[in-house]
TIVO-2410 file (N, C-alpha, C; in nm, 3 decimals):
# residues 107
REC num residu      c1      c2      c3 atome chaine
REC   1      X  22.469  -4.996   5.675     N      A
REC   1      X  22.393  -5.109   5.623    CA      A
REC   1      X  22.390  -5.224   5.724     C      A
REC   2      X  22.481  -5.210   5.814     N      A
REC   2      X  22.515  -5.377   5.846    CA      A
REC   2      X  22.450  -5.324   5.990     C      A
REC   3      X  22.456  -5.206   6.091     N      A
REC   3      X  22.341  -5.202   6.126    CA      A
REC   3      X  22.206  -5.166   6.126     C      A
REC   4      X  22.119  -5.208   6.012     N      A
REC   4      X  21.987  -5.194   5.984    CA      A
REC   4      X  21.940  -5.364   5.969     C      A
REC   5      X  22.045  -5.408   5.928     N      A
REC   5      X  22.045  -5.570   5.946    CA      A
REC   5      X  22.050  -5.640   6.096     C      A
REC   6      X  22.119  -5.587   6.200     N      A
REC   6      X  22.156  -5.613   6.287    CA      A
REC   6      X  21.960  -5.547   6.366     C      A
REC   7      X  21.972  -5.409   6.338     N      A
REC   7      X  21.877  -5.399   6.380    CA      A
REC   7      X  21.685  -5.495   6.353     C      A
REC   8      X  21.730  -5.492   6.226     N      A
REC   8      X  21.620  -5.581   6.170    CA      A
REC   8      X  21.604  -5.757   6.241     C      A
REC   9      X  21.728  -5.773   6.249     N      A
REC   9      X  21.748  -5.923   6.290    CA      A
REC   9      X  21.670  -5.944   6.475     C      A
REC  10      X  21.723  -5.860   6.488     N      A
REC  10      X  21.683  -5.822   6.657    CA      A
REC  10      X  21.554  -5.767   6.687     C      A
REC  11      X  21.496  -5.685   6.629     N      A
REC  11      X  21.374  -5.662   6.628    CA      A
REC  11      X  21.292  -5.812   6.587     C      A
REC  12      X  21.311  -5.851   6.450     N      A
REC  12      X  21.271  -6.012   6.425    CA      A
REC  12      X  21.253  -6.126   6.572     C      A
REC  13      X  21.342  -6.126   6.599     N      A
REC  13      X  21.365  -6.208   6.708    CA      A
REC  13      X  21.297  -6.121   6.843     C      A
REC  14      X  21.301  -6.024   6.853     N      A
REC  14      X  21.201  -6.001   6.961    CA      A
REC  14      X  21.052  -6.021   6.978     C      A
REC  15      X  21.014  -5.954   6.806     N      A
REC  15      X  20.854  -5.962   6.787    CA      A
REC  15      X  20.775  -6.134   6.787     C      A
REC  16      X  20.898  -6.215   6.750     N      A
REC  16      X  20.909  -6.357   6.763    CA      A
REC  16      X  20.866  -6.413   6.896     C      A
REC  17      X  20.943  -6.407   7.003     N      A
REC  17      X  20.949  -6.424   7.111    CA      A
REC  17      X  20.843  -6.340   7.229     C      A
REC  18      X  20.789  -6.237   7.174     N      A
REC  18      X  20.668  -6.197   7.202    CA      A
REC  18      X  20.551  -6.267   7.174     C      A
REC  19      X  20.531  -6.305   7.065     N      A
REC  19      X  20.449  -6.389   7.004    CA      A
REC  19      X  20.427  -6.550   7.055     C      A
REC  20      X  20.540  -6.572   7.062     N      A
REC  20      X  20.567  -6.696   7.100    CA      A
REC  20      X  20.507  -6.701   7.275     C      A
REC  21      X  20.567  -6.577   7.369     N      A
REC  21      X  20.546  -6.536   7.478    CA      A
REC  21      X  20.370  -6.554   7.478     C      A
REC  22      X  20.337  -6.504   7.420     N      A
REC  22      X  20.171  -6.472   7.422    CA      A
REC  22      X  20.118  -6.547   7.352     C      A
REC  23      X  20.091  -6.670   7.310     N      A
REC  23      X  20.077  -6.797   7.267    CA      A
REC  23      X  20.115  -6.874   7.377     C      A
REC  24      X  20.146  -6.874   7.502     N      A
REC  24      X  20.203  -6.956   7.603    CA      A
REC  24      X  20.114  -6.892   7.652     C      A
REC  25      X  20.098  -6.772   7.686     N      A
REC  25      X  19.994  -6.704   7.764    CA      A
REC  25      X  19.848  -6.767   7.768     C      A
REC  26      X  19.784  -6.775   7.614     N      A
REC  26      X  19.687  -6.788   7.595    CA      A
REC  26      X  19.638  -6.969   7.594     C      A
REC  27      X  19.734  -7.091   7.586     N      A
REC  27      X  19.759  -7.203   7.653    CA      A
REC  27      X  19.713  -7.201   7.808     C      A
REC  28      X  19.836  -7.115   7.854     N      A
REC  28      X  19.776  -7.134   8.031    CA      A
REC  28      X  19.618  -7.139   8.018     C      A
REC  29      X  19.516  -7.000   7.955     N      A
REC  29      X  19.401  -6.955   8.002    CA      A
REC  29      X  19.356  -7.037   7.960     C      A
REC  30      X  19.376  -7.141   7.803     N      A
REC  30      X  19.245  -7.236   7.764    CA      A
REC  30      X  19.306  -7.340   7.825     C      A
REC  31      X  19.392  -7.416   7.878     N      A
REC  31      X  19.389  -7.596   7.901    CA      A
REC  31      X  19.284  -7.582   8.036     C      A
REC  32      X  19.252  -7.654   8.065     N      A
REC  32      X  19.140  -7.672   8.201    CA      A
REC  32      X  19.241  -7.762   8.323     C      A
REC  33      X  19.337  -7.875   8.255     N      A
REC  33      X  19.420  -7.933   8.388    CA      A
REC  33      X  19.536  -7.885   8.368     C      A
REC  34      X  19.565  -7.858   8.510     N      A
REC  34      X  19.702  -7.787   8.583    CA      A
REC  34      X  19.818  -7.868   8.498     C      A
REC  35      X  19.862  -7.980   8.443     N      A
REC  35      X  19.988  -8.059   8.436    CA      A
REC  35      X  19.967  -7.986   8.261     C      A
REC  36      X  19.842  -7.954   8.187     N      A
REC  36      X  19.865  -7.941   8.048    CA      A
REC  36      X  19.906  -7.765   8.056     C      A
REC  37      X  19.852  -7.717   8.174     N      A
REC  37      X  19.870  -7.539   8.156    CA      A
REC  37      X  19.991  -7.554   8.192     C      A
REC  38      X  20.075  -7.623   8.282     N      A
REC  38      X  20.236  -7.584   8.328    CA      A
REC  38      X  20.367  -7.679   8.184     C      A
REC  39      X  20.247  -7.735   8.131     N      A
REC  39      X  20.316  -7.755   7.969    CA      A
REC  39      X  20.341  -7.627   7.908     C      A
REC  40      X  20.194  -7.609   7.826     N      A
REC  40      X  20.215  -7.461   7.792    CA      A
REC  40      X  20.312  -7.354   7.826     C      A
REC  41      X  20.282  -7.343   7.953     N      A
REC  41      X  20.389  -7.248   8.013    CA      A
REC  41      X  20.524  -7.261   7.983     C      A
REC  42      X  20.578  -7.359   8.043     N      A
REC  42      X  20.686  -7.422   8.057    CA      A
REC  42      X  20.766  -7.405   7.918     C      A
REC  43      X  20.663  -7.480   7.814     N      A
REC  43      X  20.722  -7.450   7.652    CA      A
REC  43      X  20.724  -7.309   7.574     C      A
REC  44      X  20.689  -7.238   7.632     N      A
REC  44      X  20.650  -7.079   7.550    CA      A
REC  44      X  20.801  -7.015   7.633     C      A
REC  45      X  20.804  -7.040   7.750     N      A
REC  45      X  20.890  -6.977   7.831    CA      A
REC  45      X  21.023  -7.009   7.778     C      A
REC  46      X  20.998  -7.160   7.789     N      A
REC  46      X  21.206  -7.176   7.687    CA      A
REC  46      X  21.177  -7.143   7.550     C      A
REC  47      X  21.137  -7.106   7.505     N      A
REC  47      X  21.131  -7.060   7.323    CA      A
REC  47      X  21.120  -6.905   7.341     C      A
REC  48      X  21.049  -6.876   7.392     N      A
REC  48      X  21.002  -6.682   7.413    CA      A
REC  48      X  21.129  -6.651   7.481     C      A
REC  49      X  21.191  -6.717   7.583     N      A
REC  49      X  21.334  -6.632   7.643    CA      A
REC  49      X  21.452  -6.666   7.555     C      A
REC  50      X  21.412  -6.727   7.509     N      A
REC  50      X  21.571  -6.733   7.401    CA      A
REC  50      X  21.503  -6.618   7.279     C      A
REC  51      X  21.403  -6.610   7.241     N      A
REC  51      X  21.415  -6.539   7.102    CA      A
REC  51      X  21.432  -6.413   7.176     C      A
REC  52      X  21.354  -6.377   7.254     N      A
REC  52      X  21.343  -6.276   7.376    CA      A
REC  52      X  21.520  -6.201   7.353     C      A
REC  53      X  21.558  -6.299   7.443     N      A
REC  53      X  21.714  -6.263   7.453    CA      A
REC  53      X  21.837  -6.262   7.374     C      A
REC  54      X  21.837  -6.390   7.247     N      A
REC  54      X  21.864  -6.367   7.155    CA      A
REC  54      X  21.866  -6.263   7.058     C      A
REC  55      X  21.729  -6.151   7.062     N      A
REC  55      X  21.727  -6.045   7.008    CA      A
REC  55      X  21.816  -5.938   7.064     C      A
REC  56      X  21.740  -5.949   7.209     N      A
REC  56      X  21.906  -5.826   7.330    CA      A
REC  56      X  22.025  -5.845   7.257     C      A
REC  57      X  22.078  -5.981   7.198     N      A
REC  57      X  22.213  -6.011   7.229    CA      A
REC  57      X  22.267  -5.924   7.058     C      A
REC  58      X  22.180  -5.931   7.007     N      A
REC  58      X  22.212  -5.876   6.843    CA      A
REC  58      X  22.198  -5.780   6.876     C      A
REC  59      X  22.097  -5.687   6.923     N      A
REC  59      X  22.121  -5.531   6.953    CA      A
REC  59      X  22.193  -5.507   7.017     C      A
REC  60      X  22.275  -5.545   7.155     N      A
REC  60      X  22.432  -5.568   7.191    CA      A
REC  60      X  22.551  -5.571   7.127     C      A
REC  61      X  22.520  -5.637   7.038     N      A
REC  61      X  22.636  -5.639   6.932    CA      A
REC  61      X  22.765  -5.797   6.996     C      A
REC  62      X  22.892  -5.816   7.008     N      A
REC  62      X  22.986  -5.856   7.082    CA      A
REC  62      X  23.045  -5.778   7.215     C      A
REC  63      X  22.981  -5.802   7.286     N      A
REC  63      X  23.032  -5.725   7.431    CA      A
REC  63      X  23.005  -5.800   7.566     C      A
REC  64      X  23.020  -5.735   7.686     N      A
REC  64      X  23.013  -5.847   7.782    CA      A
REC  64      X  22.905  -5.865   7.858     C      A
REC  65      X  22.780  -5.759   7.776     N      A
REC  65      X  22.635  -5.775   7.797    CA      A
REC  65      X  22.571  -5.883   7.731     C      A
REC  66      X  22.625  -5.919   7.599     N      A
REC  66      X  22.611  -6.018   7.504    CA      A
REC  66      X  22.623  -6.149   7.620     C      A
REC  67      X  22.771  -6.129   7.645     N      A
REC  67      X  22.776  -6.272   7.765    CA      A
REC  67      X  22.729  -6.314   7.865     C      A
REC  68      X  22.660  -6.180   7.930     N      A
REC  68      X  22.565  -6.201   8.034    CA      A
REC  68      X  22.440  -6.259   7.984     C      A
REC  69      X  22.398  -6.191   7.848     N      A
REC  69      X  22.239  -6.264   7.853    CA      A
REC  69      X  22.265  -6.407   7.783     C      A
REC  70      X  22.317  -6.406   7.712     N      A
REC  70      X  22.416  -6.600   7.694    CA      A
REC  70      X  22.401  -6.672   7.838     C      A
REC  71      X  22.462  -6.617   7.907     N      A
REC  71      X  22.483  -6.673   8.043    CA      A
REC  71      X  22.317  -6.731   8.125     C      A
REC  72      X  22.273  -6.591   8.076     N      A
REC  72      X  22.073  -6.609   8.137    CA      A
REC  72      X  22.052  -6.709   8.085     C      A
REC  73      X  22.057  -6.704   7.904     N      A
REC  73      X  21.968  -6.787   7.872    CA      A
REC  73      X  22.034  -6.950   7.878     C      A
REC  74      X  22.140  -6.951   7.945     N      A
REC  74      X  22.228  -7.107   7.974    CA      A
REC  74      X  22.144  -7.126   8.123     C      A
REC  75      X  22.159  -7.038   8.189     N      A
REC  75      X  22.077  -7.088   8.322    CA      A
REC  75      X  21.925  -7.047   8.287     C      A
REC  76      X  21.853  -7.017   8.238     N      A
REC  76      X  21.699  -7.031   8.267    CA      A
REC  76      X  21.692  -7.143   8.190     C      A
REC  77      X  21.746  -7.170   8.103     N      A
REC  77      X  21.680  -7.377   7.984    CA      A
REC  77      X  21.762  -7.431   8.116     C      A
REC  78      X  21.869  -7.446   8.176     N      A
REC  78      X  21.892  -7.510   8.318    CA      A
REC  78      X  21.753  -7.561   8.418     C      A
REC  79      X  21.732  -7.441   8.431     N      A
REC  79      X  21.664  -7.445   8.520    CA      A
REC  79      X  21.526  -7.465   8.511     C      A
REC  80      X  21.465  -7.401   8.415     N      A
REC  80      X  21.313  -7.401   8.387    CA      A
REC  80      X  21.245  -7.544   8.403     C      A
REC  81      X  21.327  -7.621   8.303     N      A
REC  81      X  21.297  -7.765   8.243    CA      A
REC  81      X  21.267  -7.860   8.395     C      A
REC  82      X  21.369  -7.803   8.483     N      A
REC  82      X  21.428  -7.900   8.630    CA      A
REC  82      X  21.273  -7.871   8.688     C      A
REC  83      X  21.264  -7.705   8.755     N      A
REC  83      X  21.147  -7.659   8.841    CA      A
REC  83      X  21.005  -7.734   8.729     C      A
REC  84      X  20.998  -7.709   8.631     N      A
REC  84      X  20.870  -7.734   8.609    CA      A
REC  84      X  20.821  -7.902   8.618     C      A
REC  85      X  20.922  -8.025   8.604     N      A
REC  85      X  20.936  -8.140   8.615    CA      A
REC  85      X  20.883  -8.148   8.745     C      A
REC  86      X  21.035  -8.081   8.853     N      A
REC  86      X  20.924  -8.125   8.955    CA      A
REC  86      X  20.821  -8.093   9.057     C      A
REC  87      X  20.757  -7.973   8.973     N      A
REC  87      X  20.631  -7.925   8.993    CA      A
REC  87      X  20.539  -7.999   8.934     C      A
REC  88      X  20.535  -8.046   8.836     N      A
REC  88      X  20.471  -8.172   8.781    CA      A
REC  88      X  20.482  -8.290   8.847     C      A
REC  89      X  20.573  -8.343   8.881     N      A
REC  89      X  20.586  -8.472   8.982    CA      A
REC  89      X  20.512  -8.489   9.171     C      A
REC  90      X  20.505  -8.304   9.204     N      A
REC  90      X  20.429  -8.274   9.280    CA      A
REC  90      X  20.330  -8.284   9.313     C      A
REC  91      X  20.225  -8.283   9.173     N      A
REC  91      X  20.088  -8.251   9.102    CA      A
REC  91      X  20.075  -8.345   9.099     C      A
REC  92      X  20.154  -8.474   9.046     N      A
REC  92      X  20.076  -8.597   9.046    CA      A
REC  92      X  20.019  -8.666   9.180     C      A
REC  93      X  20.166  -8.641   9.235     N      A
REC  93      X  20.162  -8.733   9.360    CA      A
REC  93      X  20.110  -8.704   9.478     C      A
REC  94      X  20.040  -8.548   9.450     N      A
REC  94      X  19.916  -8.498   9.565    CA      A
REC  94      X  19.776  -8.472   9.541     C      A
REC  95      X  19.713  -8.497   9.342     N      A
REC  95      X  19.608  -8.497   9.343    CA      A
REC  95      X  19.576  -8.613   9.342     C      A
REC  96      X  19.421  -8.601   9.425     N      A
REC  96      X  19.359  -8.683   9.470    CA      A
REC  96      X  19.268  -8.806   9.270     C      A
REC  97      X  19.280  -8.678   9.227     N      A
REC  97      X  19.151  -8.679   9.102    CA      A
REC  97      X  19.240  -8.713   8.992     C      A
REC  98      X  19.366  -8.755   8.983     N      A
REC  98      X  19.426  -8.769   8.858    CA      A
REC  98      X  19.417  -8.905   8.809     C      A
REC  99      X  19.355  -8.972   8.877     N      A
REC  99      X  19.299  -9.113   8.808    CA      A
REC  99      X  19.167  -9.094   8.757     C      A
REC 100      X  19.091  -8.991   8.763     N      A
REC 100      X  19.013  -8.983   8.679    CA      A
REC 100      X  19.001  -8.858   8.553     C      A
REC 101      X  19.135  -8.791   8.538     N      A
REC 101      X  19.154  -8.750   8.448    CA      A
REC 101      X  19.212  -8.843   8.308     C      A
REC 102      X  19.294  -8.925   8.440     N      A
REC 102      X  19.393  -9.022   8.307    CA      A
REC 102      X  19.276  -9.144   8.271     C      A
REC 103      X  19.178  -9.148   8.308     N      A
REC 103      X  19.087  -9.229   8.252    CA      A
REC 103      X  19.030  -9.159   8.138     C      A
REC 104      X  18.959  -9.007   8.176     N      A
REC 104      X  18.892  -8.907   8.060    CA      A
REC 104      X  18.972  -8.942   7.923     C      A
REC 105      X  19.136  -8.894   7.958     N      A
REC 105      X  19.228  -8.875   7.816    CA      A
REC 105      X  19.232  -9.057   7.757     C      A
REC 106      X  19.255  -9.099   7.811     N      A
REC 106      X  19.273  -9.242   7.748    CA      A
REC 106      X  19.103  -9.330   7.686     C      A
REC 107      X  19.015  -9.229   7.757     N      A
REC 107      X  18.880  -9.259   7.629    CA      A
REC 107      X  18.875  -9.180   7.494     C      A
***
């Protein structure tokens, strides 16, 4: 019983994080400016790799594969949040045209 629950829980959380995954996907293809598609991205990616991996970690069970993908998902929210900031801070401060985007959004 207790693994059909385990299994159920993990499957849940994968089909989740797929979903979630491909909903980030489909963000990138519709925003039109680069700073709103590396949003998208950026946000599907920390939500889709935790449910993502969160699911591994229940079909794992307690073991020291469990701690490894714990470990992933401690360094990719590390890291993701850092690279995509300042890939964004990049974007500002080399397009030429972002004063006339931030004019568009603020009409």
């Amino acid at each position: 019983m207790i693994a059909w629950l385990q299994f159920i829980l993990g499957a849940l959380l994968i089909t989740a994080g797929v979903v979630v995954l491909a909903l980030s996907l489909f963000g990138v293809y519709r925003f039109n400016y680069v700073l709103n598609r590396m949003h998208a991205a950026a946000m599907g990616d920390t939500l889709g790799i935790l449910l993502v991996l969160g699911g591994l970690i229940v079909f794992s069970g307690f073991s020291a594969l469990s701690l490894k993908l714990l470990l992933t998902i401690v360094m990719l929210w590390l890291t993701s949040p850092v690279s995509s900031h300042l890939i964004g801070r990049l974007e500002v401060h080399i397009n030429e045209k972002i004063d006339k985007h931030l004019k568009e959004v603020n009409h």
